[in-house]
C-alpha positions, 0 to 999 in steps of 0.5 A, a space after each residue: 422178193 423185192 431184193 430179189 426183183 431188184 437184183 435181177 434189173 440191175 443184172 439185165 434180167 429183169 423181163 422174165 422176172 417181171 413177166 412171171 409175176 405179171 401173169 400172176 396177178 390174179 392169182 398163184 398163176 394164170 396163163 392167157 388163154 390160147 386159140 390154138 393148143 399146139 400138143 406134143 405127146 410123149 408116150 404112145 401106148 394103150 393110155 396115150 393112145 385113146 388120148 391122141 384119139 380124144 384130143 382129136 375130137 377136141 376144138 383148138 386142140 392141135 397134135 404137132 409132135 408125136 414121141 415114143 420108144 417105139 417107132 411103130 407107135 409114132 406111126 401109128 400116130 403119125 397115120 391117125 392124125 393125117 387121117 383126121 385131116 390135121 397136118 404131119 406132126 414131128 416125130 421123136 423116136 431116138 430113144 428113151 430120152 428123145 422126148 428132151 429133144 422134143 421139149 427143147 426144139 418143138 414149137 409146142 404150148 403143151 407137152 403132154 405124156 403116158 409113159 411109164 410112171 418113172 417117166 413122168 417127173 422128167 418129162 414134165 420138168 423137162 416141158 416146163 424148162 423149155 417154155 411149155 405147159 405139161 400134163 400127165 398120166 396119173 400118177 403124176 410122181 412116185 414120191 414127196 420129192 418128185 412132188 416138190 419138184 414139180 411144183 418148184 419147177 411150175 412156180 419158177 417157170 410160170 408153167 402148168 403141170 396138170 395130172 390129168 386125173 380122169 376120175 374127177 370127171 366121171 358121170 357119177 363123180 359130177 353127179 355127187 359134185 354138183 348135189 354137194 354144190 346146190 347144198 342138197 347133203 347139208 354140210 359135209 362133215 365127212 367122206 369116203 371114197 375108194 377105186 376098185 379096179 381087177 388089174 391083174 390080167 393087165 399087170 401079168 401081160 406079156 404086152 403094153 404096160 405089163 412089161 413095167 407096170 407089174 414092177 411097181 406092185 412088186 416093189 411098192 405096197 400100196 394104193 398106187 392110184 390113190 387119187 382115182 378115189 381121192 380126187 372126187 371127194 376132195 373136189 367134194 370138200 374144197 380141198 385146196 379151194 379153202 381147206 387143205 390136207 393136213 396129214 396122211 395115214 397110210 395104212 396096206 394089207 397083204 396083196 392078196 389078189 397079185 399073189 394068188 393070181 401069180 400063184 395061179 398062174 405062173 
C-alpha cells in the first residue's frame, strides 16, 4: 500500500488516493453525511415505481433524473414527481443502455435502480465509476462473480453499493431484532428462517415482470431470494458485525409449485 501511495504522488495522482483513504479512517468506509440526496432512478416498473413514491415521502431525499426503456414509465415519473411539488427531473429513455449516459453526466449522489435482475451488476458499477453511490433491487447479483465486482469496484471508488433488502425491516423482523438486543433469548446459538411468497400469477404475466422474471426460475433451481429470509437472522447473530459466513450448502427440490401452475394453465 505504501509503495503504491507512494507511486501515485510521484505520478501526480496522489489527491484521489489520499482522499479514499481519508474518508476511510474510521472504518472500511465512511462517507459525509449529505443535506441533500440527489437520486436518479433506473428502472420504473412495479418495484421501482412504489419506490419513486416512498422517496417521495423521504426529508432530504430529491429525484432529479428518471431512466426507463419505457418512455411512458419515465412519464409516468416525470408527472408524479412535479405533482409532489419537486422540480422536473432529467429524463434517460434511449434504450437499455441509456442509464450509462445518466451516471456519467447526471449531477446525482446517488443511483438508484429495479430493473430487471441482469441489470442490476452493470448499472451499480456503472454509478460508482462515475462518483455516485448505488442502490439496488434484491437480488443485488445473479453470481460469485458479479459479487465480487461490486465489491471491487465500492473499495476502489470509495462508493456505497447498498441491496436494499426490505425484509430486514419488517415490524415482525425489528420485533425479533430488538428482543435479541435487550438479551430476552439468552445467547443465540441457533437460527432459522425461511420466505414464503405465491408467485406464480406473477411470473406467468403477460405484464411487468412476468416478461423476465419467469425466465430466471426456468433457468436457475433455487431460492432466488435468498436474503429475504436470510437477512433478518443474520442482523440477529451479528453476521458481519463480528461473525461472518463461513460456507454455504445449497440444497433445492423440485419446482413443484411452477410446474404444476404451468401444467395447469397453459
Amino acid at each position: 500500500f505504501l509503495k503504491t501511495t507512494a507511486g501515485a504522488v510521484v505520478a501526480g495522482a496522489a489527491a484521489p488516493v489520499v482522499e479514499a483513504v481519508a474518508q476511510r479512517r474510521d472504518g472500511p468506509f465512511a462517507a459525509p453525511p449529505i443535506e441533500l440526496v440527489r437520486i436518479g432512478y433506473v428502472g420504473i416498473g412495479g418495484m421501482g415505481s412504489a419506490h419513486v413514491n416512498n422517496l417521495l415521502k423521504v426529508p432530504g431525499c430529491r429525484i432529479t433524473a428518471v431512466c426507463d426503456v419505457n418512455p411512458e414509465r419515465t412519464a409516468w415519473a416525470v408527472k408524479t414527481i412535479t405533482a409532489a411539488g419537486h422540480p422536473e427531473p432529467a429524463v434517460y429513455n434511449r434504450g437499455p443502455r441509456d442509464f450509462e449516459r445518466l451516471c456519467a453526466e447526471a449531477d446525482l449522489d446517488l443511483v438508484y435502480n429495479a430493473t430487471p435482475w441482469e441489470w442490476h451488476v452493470p448499472i451499480c458499477l456503472a454509478a460508482m465509476k462515475h462518483g455516485k453511490h448505488a442502490a439496488v433491487e434484491v437480488p443485488a447479483a445473479m453470481t460469485v462473480d458479479d459479487c465480487w465486482a461490486l465489491v471491487e469496484a465500492a473499495e476502489k471508488h470509495a462508493r456505497h453499493c447498498v441491496m436494499m433488502e426490505n425484509c430486514n425491516y419488517g415490524r415482525m423482523e425489528m420485533l425479533a431484532f430488538h428482543l435479541v438486543r435487550k438479551g430476552l433469548f439468552g445467547e443465540i446459538l441457533h437460527a432459522e428462517g425461511g420466505y414464503l411468497h405465491d408467485l406464480r400469477d406473477i411470473k406467468f404475466s403477460k405484464a411487468g415482470e412476468g416478461l423476465w422474471r419467469r425466465a430466471w426460475s426456468s433457468k436457475v433451481n433455487g431460492n432466488l431470494y435468498p436474503t429475504h429470509g436470510l437477512g433478518p437472522v443474520a442482523n440477529c447473530m451479528d453476521i458481519n458485525r463480528g461473525d461472518r459466513f463461513d460456507y454455504l450448502v445449497s440444497m433445492s427440490g423440485p419446482s413443484r409449485g411452477l410446474q404444476n401452475w404451468a401444467a395447469e394453465h397453459f
